[in-house]
VMD Tcl script that draws the C-alpha trace (Angstrom):
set ca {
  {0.00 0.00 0.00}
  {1.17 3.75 -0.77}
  {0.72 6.43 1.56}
  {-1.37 8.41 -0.92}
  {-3.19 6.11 -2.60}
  {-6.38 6.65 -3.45}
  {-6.01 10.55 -2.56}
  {-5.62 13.54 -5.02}
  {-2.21 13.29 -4.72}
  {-1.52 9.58 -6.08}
  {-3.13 10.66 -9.58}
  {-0.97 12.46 -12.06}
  {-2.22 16.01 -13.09}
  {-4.88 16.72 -15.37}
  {-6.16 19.58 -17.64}
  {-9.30 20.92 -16.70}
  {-10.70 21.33 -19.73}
  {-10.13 17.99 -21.83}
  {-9.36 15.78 -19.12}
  {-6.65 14.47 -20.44}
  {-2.56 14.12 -18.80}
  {-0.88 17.22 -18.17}
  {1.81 16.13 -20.46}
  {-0.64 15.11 -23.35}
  {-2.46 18.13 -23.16}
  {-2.98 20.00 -26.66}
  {-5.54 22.64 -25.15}
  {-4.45 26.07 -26.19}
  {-4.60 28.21 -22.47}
  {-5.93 31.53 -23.57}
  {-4.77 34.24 -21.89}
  {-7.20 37.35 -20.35}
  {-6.85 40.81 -21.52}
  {-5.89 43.25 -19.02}
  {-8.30 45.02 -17.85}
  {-9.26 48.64 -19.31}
  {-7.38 51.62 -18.26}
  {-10.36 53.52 -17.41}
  {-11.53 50.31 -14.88}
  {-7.89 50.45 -13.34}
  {-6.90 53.00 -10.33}
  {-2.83 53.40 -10.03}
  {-1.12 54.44 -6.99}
  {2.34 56.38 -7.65}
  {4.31 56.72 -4.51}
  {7.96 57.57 -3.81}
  {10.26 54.79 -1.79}
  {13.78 56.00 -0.65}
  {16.60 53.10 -2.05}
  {19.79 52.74 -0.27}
  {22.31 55.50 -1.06}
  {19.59 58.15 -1.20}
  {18.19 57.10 -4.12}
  {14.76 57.59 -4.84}
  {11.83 55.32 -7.22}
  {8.43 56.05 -8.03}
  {6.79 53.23 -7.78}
  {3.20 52.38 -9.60}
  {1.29 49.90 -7.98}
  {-2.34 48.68 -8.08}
  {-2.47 47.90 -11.98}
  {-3.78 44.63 -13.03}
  {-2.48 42.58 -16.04}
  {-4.57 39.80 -17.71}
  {-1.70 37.68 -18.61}
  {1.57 38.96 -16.56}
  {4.17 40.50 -18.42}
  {2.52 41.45 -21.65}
  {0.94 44.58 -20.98}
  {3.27 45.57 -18.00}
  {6.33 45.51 -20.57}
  {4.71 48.12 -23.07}
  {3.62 50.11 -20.70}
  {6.85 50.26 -18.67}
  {8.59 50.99 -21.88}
  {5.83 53.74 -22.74}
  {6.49 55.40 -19.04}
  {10.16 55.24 -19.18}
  {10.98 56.79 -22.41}
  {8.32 59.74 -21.53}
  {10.54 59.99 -18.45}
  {13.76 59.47 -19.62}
  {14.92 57.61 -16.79}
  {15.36 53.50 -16.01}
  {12.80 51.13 -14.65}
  {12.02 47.67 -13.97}
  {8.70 45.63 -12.90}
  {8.81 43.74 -9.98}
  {6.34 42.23 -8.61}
  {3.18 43.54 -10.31}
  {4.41 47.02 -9.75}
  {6.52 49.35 -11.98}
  {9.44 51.06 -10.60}
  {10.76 54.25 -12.47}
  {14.51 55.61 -11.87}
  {13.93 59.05 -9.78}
  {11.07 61.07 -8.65}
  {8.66 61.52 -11.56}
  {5.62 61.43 -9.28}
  {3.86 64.66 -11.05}
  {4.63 63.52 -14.65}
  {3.78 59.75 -14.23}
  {0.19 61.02 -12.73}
  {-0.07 63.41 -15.90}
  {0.92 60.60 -18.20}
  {-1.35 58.09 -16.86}
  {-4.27 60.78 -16.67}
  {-4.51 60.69 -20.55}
  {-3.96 57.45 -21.13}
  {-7.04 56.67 -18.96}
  {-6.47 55.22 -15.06}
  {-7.75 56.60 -12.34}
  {-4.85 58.14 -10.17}
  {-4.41 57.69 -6.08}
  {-1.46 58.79 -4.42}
}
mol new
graphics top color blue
foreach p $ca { graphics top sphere $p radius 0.5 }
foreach p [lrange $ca 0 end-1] q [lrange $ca 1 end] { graphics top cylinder $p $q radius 0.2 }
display resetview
């Protein structure tokens, strides 16, 4: 006898959809839009970095399908700014304080803005 048989855990993974193995899976995952920017409130706030260094940070932006949207828009953001930036973890961090221009920038493209 096996300590998990008979339990969740002593079957191999299936899809949800067709049922079949994990592994044999041919289901196509579709991947959600992001949402609207006009459904979407951003929060821009200032965090002091080691050295006195300072990042604006946007946070409170959702992403259908992580990554895609997030990398256009951080691109968009940056080269408006002219400064650096990364995303990490579901937020996007922008070299230097930009607070007042990020909040101008997102305006027209559509969020909602709370600082």
């Amino acid at each position: 006898m096996r300590l998990f048989e008979g339990t969740e855990f002593d079957r191999p993974p299936r899809c949800e959809n067709c049922e079949q193995l994990e592994a044999d899976c041919v289901c196509v995952s579709i991947p959600t839009p992001p949402s609207p920017p006009q459904l979407q409130t951003a929060k821009i706030s200032l965090e002091k970095r080691k050295k006195g260094k300072s990042v604006t940070v946007i946070s409170g932006l959702s992403d259908g399908h992580p990554g895609s949207h997030f990398k256009d828009l951080l691109a968009q953001l940056k080269n408006q700014c002219g400064a650096g930036g990364s995303i990490q973890q579901q937020e996007i961090e922008i070299q230097g304080n930009h607070q007042e221009r990020l909040r101008s920038i997102l305006k027209t493209m559509g969020f909602k803005i709370r600082s």
